[in-house]
Structures are given as C-alpha cells and as structure tokens.
C-alpha positions as CSV (number, residue, x, y, z in Angstrom):
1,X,5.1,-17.4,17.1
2,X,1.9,-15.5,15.3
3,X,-0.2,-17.4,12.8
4,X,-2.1,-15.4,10.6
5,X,-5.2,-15.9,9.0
6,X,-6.4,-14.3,5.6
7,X,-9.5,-12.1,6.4
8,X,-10.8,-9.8,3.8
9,X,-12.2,-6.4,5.3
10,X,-10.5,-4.5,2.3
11,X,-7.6,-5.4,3.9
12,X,-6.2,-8.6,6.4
13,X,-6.5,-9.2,10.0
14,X,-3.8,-11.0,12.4
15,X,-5.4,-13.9,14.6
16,X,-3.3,-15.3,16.8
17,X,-2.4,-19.2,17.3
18,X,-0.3,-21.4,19.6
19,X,1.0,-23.6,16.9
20,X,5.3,-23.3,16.0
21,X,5.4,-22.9,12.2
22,X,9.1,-24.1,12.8
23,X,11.1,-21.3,11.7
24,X,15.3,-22.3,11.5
25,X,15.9,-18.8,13.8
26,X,15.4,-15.7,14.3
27,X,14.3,-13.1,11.6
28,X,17.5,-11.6,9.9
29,X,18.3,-8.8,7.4
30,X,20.5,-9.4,3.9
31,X,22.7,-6.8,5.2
32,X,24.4,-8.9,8.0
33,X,25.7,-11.4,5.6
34,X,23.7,-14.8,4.3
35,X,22.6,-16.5,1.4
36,X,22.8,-13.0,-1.0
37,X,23.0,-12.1,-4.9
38,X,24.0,-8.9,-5.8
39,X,20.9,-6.6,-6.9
40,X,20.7,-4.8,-10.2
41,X,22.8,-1.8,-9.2
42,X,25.6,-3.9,-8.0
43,X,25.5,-1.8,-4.5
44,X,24.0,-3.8,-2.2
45,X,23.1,-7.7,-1.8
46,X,20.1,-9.4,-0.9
47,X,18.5,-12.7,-0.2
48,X,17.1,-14.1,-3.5
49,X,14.6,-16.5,-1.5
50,X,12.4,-14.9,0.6
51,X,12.4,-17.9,3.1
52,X,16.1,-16.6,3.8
53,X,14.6,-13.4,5.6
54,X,13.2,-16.2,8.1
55,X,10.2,-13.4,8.4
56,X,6.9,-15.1,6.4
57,X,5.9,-18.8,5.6
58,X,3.2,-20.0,4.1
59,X,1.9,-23.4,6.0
60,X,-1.6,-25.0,5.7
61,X,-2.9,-22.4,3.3
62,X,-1.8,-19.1,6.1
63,X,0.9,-16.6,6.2
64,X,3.1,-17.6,9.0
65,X,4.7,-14.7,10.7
66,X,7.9,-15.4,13.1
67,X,8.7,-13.4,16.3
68,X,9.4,-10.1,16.0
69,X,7.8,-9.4,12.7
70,X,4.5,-7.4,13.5
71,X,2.0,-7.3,11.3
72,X,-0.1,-3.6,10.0
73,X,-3.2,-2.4,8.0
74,X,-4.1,1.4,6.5
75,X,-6.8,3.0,7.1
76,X,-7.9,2.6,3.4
77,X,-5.6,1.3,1.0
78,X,-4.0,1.3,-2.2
79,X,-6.6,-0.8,-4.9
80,X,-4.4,-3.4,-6.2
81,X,-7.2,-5.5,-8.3
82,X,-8.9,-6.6,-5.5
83,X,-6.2,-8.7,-4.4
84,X,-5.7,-9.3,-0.6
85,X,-2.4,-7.8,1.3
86,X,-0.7,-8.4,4.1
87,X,2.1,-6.1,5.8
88,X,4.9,-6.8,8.2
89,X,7.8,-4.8,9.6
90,X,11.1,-5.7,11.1
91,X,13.3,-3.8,12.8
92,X,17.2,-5.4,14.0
93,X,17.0,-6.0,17.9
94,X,17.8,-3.3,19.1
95,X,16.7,-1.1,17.8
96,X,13.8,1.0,16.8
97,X,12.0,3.6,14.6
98,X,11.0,7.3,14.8
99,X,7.5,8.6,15.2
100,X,6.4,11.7,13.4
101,X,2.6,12.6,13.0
102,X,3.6,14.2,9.4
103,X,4.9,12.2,7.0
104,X,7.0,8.3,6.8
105,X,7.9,7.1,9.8
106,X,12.0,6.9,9.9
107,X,13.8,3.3,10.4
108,X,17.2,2.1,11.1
109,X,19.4,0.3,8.5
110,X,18.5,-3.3,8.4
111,X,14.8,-2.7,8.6
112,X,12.5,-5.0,6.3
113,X,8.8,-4.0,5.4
114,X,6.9,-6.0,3.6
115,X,3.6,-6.3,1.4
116,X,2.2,-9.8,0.4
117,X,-0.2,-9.6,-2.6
118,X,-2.9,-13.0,-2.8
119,X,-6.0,-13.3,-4.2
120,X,-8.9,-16.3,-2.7
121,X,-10.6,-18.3,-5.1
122,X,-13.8,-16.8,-3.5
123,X,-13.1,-13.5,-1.7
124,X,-16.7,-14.6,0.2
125,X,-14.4,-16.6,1.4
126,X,-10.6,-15.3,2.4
127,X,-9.5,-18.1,4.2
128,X,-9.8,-20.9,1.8
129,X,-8.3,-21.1,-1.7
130,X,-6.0,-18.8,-1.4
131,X,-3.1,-18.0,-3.8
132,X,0.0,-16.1,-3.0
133,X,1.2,-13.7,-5.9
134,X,4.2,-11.7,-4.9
135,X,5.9,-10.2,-1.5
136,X,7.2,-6.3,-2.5
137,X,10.3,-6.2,0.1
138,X,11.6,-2.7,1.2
139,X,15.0,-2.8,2.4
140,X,16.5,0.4,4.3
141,X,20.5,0.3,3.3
142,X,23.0,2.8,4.7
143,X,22.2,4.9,0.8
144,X,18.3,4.7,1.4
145,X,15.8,2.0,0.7
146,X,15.6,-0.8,-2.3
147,X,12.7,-2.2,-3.2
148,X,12.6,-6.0,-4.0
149,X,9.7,-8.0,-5.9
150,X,9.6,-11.4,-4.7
151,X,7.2,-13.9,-7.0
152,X,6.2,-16.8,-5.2
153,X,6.4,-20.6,-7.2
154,X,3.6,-22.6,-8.1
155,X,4.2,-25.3,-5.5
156,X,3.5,-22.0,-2.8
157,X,6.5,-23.0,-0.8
158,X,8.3,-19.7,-1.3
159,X,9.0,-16.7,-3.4
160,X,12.2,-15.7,-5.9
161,X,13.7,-12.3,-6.1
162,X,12.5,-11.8,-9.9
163,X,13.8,-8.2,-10.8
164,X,12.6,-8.3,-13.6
165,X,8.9,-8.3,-12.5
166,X,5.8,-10.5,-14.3
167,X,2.3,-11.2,-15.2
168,X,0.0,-13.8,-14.5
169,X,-3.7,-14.3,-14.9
170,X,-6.0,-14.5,-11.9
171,X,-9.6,-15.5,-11.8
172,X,-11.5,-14.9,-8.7
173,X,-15.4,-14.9,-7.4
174,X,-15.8,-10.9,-6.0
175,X,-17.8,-10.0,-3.0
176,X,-20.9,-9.6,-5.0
177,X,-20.9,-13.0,-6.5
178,X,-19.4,-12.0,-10.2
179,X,-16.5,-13.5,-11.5
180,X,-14.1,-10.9,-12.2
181,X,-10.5,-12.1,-14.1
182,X,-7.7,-10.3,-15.7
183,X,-3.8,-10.5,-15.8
184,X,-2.3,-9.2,-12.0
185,X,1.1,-7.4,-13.2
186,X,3.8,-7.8,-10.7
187,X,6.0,-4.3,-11.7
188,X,10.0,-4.8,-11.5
189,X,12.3,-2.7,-8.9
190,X,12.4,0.5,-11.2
191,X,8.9,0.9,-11.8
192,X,8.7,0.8,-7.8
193,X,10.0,3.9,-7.9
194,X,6.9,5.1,-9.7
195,X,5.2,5.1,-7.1
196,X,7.6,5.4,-3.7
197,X,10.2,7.4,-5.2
198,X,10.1,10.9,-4.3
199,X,12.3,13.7,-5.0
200,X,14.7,15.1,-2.1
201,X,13.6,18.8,-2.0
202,X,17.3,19.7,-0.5
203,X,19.1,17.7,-3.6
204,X,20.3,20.9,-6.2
205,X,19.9,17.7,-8.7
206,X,16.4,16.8,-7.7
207,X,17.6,13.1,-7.8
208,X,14.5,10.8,-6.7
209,X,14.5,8.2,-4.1
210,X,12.6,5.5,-2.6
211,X,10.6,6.5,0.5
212,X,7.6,4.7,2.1
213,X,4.3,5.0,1.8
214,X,2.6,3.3,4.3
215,X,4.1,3.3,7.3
216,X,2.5,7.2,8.8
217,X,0.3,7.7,12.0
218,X,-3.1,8.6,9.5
219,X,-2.1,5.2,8.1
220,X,-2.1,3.2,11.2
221,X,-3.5,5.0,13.4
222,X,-6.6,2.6,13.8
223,X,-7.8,-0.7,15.7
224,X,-6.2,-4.2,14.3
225,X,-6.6,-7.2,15.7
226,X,-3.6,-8.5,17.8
227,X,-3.1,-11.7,20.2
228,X,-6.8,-12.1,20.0
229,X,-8.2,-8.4,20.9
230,X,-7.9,-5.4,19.0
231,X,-5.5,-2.6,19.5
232,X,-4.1,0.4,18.3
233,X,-1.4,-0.9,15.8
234,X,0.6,2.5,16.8
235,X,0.4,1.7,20.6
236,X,1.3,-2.2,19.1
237,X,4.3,-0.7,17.3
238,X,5.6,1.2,20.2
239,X,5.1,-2.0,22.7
240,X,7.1,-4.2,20.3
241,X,9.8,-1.9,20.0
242,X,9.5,-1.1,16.3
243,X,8.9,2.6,16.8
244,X,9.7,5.2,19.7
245,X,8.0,8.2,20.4
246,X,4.7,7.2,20.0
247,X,2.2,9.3,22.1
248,X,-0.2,8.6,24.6
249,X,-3.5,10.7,23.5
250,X,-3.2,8.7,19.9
251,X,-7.6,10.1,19.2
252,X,-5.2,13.5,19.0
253,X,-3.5,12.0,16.3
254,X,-3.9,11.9,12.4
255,X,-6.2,9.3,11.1
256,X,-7.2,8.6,7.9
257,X,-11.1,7.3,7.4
258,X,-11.6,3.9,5.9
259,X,-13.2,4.4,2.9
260,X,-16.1,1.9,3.3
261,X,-17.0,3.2,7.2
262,X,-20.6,4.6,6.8
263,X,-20.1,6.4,10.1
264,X,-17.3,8.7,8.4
265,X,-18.7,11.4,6.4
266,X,-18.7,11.1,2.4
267,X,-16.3,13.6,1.8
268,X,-13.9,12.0,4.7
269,X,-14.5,8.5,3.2
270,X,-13.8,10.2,-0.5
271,X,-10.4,12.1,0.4
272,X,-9.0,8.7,1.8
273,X,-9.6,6.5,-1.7
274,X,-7.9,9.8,-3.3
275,X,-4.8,10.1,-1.0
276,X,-4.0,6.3,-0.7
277,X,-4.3,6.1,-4.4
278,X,-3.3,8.9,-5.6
279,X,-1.4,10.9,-3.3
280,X,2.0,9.1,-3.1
281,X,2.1,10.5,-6.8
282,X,0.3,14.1,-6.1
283,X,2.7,15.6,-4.0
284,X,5.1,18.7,-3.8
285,X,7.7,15.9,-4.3
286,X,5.9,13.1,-5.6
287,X,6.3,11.7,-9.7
288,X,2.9,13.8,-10.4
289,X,3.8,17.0,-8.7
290,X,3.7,19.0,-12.0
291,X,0.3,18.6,-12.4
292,X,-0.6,21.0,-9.8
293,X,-3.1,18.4,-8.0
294,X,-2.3,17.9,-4.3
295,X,-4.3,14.9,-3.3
296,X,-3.3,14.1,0.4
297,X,-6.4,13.9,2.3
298,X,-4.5,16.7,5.1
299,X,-4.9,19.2,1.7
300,X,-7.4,21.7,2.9
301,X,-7.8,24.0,-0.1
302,X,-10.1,23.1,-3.0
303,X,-8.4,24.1,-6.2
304,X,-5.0,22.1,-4.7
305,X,-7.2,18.9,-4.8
306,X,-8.9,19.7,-7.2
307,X,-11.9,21.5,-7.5
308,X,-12.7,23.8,-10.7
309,X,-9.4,23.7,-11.0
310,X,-8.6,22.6,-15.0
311,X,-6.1,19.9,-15.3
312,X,-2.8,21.0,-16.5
313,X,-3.1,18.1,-19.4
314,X,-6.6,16.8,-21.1
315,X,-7.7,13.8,-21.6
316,X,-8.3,13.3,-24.8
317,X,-11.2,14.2,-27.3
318,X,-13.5,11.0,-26.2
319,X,-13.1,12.1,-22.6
320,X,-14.2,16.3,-22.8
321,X,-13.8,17.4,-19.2
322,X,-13.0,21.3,-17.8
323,X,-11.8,20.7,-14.6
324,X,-10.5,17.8,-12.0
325,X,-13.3,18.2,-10.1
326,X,-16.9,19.4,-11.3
327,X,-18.8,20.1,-8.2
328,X,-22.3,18.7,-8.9
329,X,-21.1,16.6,-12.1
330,X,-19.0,13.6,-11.6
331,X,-19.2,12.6,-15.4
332,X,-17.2,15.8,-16.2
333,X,-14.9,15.8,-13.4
334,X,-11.0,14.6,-14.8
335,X,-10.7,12.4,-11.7
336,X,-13.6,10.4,-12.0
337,X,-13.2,9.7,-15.5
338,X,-9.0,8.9,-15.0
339,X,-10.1,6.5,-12.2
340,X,-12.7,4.1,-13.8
341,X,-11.1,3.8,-16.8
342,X,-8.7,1.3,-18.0
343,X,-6.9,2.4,-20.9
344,X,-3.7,2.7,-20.4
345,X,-3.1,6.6,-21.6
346,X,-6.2,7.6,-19.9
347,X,-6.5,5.8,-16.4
348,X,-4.7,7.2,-12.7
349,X,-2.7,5.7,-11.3
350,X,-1.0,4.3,-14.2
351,X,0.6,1.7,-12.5
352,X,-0.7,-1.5,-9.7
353,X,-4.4,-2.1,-11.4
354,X,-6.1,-3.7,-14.4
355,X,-9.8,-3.3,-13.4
356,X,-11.7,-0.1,-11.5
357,X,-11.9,-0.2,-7.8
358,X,-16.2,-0.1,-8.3
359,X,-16.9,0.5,-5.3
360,X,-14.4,3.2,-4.4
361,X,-15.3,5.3,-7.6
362,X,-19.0,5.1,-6.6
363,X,-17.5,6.8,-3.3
364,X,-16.0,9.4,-5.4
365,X,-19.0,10.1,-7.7
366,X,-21.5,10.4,-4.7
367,X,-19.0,12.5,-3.4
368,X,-18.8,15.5,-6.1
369,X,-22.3,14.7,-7.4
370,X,-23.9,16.1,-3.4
371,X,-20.9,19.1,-4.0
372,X,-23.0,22.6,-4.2
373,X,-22.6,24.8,-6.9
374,X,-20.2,25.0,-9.9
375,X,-17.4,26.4,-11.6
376,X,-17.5,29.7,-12.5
C-alpha cells in the first residue's frame, strides 16, 4: 500500500509509507457490479460512496491510496482557488492504456481517474489541517466517459455522489501570510462538461462529449516523487501497467513548463498558465472554439493565441481593450483583464475559481509587458 502525504508545490507529492491503511480488497470499478445508484441519465450505474471504489481513504489527516492506483501531477495546473489536488488513475488488471504524444491519452472501459480538491488551514503548512472538499471521478463506460462529483462529509470519513454539485465557504492562510476566504463551488455533472466536453469533429451533429484533460505526455511528462525517489510519472505509468507505448527517449517528448520554474523562459512559463487554464476551452473542438483564440501552449502562430488579434466579443464599456493581446501593454490586453477579474460576465474561465490566481497573472503581465512592438 502507498500513503500519501499533502505537499503543496502548486500541486501534491506522493511519499511513500509501510503502514496498511486496511483496505476491504482490491480497487474495483462500478461497472462490474456493487453497491450502485443509477446516474442522472439512467444509462449507467455508479457507486454513490466513494469508499466503494476501494481507491482513496482518508486516515490520520492523509490520502490513502490502495495498490494499483497510481498517483500524477501536471506540469502547471488548472487554478482551482488555491485549493490543493491530488490525482489517481486506475485501470482493470489487465489491462492498460494508449500513449500518444498529441492529445488524451486513450483508456479501457472500467478505468477511474480521479481529482481530490482540499484546502490546509495554513498552505505554509500542507500537511496539517487539512480539509477534504470534493473528489471529481471520471468514469470511461462502453458510450464514453461520466463525470461524477463526490462531496466529502463533515466527519472526513468519505464522500457522497452529490449530482447536484454545492458550495461551501473556505478560509485559509496563503503562502504569503494573508488570509484569503471565499465560497469553493463544487459544479454538478453537466457543468463538467464545460470544461471536458469537446465536440467529435467526425459527428455530422457536432454532439459534445466528455474527454480528459489531464492525462497527455506535456502534462506528465515531468519528475514526481514515487517510493521515495523521483521519477518520470510517464516511465511510472508504463512500469505499473496503466499505459503502453510509452517511449524510451521521454527529454524527446512534449513537456509543458511549470509555471513557477525560473529556469523556464517567461514566455514558456506564460503559455503553460494559458493552456492549462484556458486551453481545454480554446480549441478547434473545445466550448470556446468560436472565439478564434487557440490557447494550447503547442500553438505556434501569434494571432491564433492571441496577439493583436481583436477579440471576437468585447468586454464591456468599463473594460476598453482592442486586442487579446497588446504586446508591450498588459492593462489593454483582453486576456489579462478576463483573467484577474472576478465578475462573473467578465472573468475566463467562467467556471472552477472565485479569486485570481495572483501570482499566475503577474506571469502573464510580465510576459506581454517585455513583448516588442505593437499592433498595427
């Protein structure tokens, strides 16, 4: 068995620990029959505890992860209020995944991924205090994948398939000593779809479906710590038996920067907050793909991510700005403004935050503030 300890480097760490957190067996998927309620749509049936998976406890204020589930980090990821994640995958023994250095990695039915949302009472401090918020479940069914939020009770002992989705207020000392507090929105299964649903470009009806986000070689293609010493996740993955294919030479493979990585260049650093919070949305396929803005960090031409290029829709009339981005002048630039603002019509991504990711936009400012030039 793993034990895993809360660490806060923007995102969690896996440590490694001898203790048995006492699962009752192996981890299992909804699909092979169980403890199940039907979901919204009536189609398919899942576990309404999330105990049932037998994939995650929580025991002496840590996640407990149970053989087989392997724990991942991005590069740089989504900003979800500052709150601490943790990610685990699953796949049925026996089985693995497909690696593809462009785009989601593809999984066999029965495969669970996971994101655990928590905040500490101190983030100085991610190991003590800590309070568990939701676990978003993915599901991969024979029709695609469901997404499933899971709210965890008060006593911390587990978490209840809540459809429906929630709020609750969180207060919380930040890693520059303020005090930062707001309501954390937990979004119900449609509004998932917000954000991983994509449309299939070979569908004549366009319909949209629920892909993943994370789970891509620029994502995890980086050094996390497993068993003690770090490794690349990717070569982890491929060990374990969660995905095949997996090359040899992975420094010839995508990687996305980590945002906060001085040794990255700005722009590199820059690109990264845009795709992992914005690019799931700005895509060919993606909810956003009418607004012309391409924001995956692979995006090499200016105009597609935005420079001088004018934003198909303005802000508004307390928000004047001419193009997405305006090299040398971040106040004008669409993106910055969308990004550090809370209102509800005004701010990108709509969905997932309450407050501004500070430090991220600063990132973002420096970035088109050292651009040369301007719009013509």
């Amino acid at each position: 068995m793993q034990r895993t300890f809360l660490i806060l480097c923007s995102t969690l760490a896996l440590c490694a620990c001898s203790s048995n957190p006492g699962f009752s067996g192996a981890p299992r998927s909804p699909l092979d029959g169980g403890p199940v309620v039907a979901t919204l749509d009536g189609n398919h049936q899942v576990y309404r505890k999330l105990s049932d998976y037998r994939m995650l406890a929580f025991e002496d204020g840590q996640l407990v992860t149970n053989d087989g589930v392997v724990p991942y980090d991005l590069n740089t990821p989504l900003f979800s209020d500052y709150a601490l994640k943790f990610r685990t995958i699953w796949v049925p023994e026996g089985q693995s995944g497909s690696y593809t250095d462009d785009g989601p990695f593809e999984f066999p039915v029965g495969t669970v991924v996971t994101k655990t949302f928590s905040f500490a009472a101190d983030m100085r401090k991610p190991n003590e205090n800590v309070r568990l918020i939701e676990t978003r479940v993915l599901l991969k069914t024979e029709t695609g994948w469901v997404p499933l939020p899971y709210i965890w009770n008060d006593e911390q002992t587990d978490a209840i398939l809540t459809e429906v989705g929630g709020a609750t207020d969180v207060q919380f000392v930040h890693t520059d000593g303020t005090t930062k507090k707001t309501t954390y929105v937990i979004p119900d299964s449609n509004q998932c779809q917000e954000c991983h649903g994509n449309v299939d470009p070979t569908d004549p009806e366009q319909t949209k479906v629920v892909g993943l986000i994370g789970p891509r070689a620029k994502h995890l293609n980086h050094t996390y710590t497993y068993d003690g010493s770090g490794q690349n996740q990717l070569a982890v993955l491929a060990e374990r038996g969660i995905l095949s294919g997996v090359p040899d030479d992975l420094d010839a493979e995508p990687h996305l920067a980590k945002w906060d990585d001085a040794s990255e260049s700005l722009e590199r650093r820059a690109r990264a907050i845009l795709d992992a919070n914005c690019a799931h949305c700005h895509n060919p396929n993606g909810t956003a793909a009418g607004s012309t803005l391409l924001l995956a960090a692979e995006v090499t031409d200016p105009p597609s991510y935005g420079v001088c290029n004018p934003p198909i829709r303005s802000i508004d009339e307390n928000h004047p700005t001419t193009f997405d981005i305006d090299p040398g002048n971040p106040d004008a630039s669409a993106i910055v403004v969308r990004f550090e603002s809370t209102e509800p019509e005004v701010m990108m991504p709509r969905l997932g935050r309450t407050l501004v990711f500070e430090e991220g936009v600063q990132v973002v400012r420096d970035w088109i503030a050292a651009m040369p030039g301007g719009c013509n």
